[in-house]
N, C-alpha and C positions, 0 to 999 in steps of 0.2 A: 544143097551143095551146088557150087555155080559149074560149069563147064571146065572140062583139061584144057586147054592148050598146046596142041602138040606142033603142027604146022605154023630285123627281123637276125637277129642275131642269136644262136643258139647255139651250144657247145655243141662241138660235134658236129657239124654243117658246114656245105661247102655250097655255095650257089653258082650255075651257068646259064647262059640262053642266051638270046637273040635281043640288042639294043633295039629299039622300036624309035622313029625321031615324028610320025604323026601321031599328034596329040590327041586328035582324034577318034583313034584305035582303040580297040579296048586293051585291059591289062595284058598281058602274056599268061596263054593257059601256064601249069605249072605244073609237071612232075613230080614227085614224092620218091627218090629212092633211099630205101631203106633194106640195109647190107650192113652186118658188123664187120664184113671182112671186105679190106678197103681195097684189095686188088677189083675182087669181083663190082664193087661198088664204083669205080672211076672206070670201069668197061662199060657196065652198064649206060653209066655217064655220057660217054663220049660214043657209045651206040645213038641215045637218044637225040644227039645233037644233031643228028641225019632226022628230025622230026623238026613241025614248028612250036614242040614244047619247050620250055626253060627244064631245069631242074635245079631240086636241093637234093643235095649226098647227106644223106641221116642215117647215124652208126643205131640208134634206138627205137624201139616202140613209143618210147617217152617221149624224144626230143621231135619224133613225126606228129605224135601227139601235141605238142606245143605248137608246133608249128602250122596245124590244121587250125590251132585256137587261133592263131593270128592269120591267117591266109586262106581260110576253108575255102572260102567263095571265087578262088582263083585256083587252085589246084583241084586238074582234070582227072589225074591219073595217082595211083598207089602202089610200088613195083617193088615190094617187101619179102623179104626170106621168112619162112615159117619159125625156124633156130634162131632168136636174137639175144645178145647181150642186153641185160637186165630183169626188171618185173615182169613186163611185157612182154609177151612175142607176137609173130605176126598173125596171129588168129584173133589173140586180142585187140590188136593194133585195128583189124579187118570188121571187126565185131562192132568196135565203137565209133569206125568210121561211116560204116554204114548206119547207124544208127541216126549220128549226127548231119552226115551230109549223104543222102539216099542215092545222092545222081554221080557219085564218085564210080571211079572203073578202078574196081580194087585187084589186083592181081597178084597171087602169094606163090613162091617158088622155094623148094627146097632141092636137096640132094639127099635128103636122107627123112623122107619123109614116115612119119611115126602115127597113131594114133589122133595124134592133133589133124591130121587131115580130113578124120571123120568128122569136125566139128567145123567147117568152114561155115561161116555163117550164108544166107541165101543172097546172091547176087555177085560171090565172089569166086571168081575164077582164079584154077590153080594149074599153074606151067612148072615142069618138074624140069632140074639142071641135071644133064647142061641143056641150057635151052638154045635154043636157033635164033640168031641173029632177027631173020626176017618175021619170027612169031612175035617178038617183043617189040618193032618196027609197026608191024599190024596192029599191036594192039594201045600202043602212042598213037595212029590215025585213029581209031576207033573212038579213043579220051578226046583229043581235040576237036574230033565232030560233033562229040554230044557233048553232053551238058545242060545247066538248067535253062527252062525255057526252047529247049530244041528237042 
């Protein structure tokens, strides 16, 4: 179990982040939020935008899932609620991301955390709501500094 935390069109997806105009550069890290509940998911949002990460707002485990199929290798970070709407939730969501992309910084957050807590898979840290602003801030620098190859 990883550490607490206390201190491209896809239904369902909303994309933000930072215009880049050197060609240069490389892509823009990229965010992963996943929230069935869209309040908390556009705070989330516009928390992270105080980082140099982009984000996608993903109401599913599925639609995060699609989305890693087409964008693995660009999204840094994974900032998913344990309770999701659909098949999936975010254990699973956590499970087979790490599986597929090792060097992701997955982070699972609930408010009513159950049983599935005991199954976080190894490498994925879990920050319980309401969380603190400046923990989910630390842990958007943490995604954008590592990464494969660093």
């Amino acid at each position: 179990m990883g550490q607490e935390i206390t201190g491209q069109e896809i239904t369902g997806q909303k994309i933000t982040g930072h215009k880049t105009t050197d060609q240069a550069s490389p892509k823009p890290r990229i965010a992963l939020i996943v929230e069935d509940d869209a309040e908390i998911r556009w705070l989330t949002a516009a928390l992270l935008e105080e980082s140099d990460l982009d984000t996608i707002e993903l109401e599913s485990a599925e639609a995060a899932l699609a989305t890693l199929i087409l964008n693995g290798r660009d999204v840094a970070l994974i900032f998913a609620d344990i309770q999701l709407a659909g098949v999936m939730d975010g254990v699973d969501l956590a499970r087979e991301a790490k599986l597929r992309w090792p060097h992701l910084i997955v982070i699972l957050t609930s408010g009513y955390p159950d049983e599935r807590l005991g199954h976080l898979p190894p490498g994925v840290d879990y920050m319980p709501k309401p969380w603190q602003p400046l923990n989910v801030l630390m842990a958007a620098e943490r995604a954008r500094s590592t990464g494969p190859g660093r």
